[in-house]
N, C-alpha and C positions, 0 to 999 in steps of 0.2 A: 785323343790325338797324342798325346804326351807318352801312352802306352807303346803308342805304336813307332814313333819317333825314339824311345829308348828300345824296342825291339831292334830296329834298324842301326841304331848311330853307337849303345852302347857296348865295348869293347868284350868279350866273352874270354875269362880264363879259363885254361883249360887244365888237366892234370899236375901240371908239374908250377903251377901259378902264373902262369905266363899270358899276359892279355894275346890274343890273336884277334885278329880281324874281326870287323861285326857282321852280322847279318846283311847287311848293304853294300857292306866291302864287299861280299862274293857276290849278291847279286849284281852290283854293278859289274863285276868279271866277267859275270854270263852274259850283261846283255851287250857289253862292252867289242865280245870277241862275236855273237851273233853279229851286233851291225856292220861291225868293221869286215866280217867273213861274207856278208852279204854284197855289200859293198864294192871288196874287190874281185868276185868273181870276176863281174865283166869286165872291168879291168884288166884282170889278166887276160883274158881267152882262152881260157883254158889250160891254162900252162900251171900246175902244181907249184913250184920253186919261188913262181915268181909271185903266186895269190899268196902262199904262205908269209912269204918274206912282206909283202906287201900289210898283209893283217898285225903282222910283229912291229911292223916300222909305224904303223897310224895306229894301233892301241898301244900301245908302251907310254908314250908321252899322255895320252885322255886317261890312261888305268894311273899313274902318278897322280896328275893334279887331281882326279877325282876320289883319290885315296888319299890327300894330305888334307883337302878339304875333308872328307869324313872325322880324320883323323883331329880336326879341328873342331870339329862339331861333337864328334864324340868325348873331346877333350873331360869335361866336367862330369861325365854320367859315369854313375856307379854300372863297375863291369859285373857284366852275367857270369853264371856257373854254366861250363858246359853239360857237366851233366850231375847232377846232386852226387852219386858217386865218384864225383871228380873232389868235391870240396873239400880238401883238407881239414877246416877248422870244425868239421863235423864229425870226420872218421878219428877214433880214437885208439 
């Protein structure tokens, strides 16, 4: 469980040493902008401008708090290498 919990919450640096987002961070984006795009189809009726606008105004505020909370949880866990040719302290 602990494995998988540091897969999702632990911050991933990437090339230049920069923690980015974790695994959980982008999955919640995905599943964030599916429901929300689900959601307000019918809403709209079909009207483009107004689904769009609609998906941007009701995830923006759930992608924040659900990204300060990760942000909170991932606080403590040693961050991932994006990719072992990213690590610095290994290329010499």
């Amino acid at each position: 469980m602990s494995e998988i919990s540091d897969f999702l919450f632990a911050p991933i640096r990437d090339h230049r040493g920069w923690e980015t987002p974790s695994e959980g961070s982008r999955l919640l984006f995905i599943i964030v902008i599916l429901a929300t795009s689900i959601w307000a189809w019918p809403l709209s009726e079909g009207m483009i401008f107004v689904w769009f606008f609609s998906v941007l105004l009701v995830s923006t505020p759930i992608l924040a708090m659900g990204w300060w909370i990760f942000s909170i949880i991932g606080q403590n866990r040693k961050s991932r290498i994006l990719a072992s040719s990213t690590d610095k302290s290994t290329n010499n």
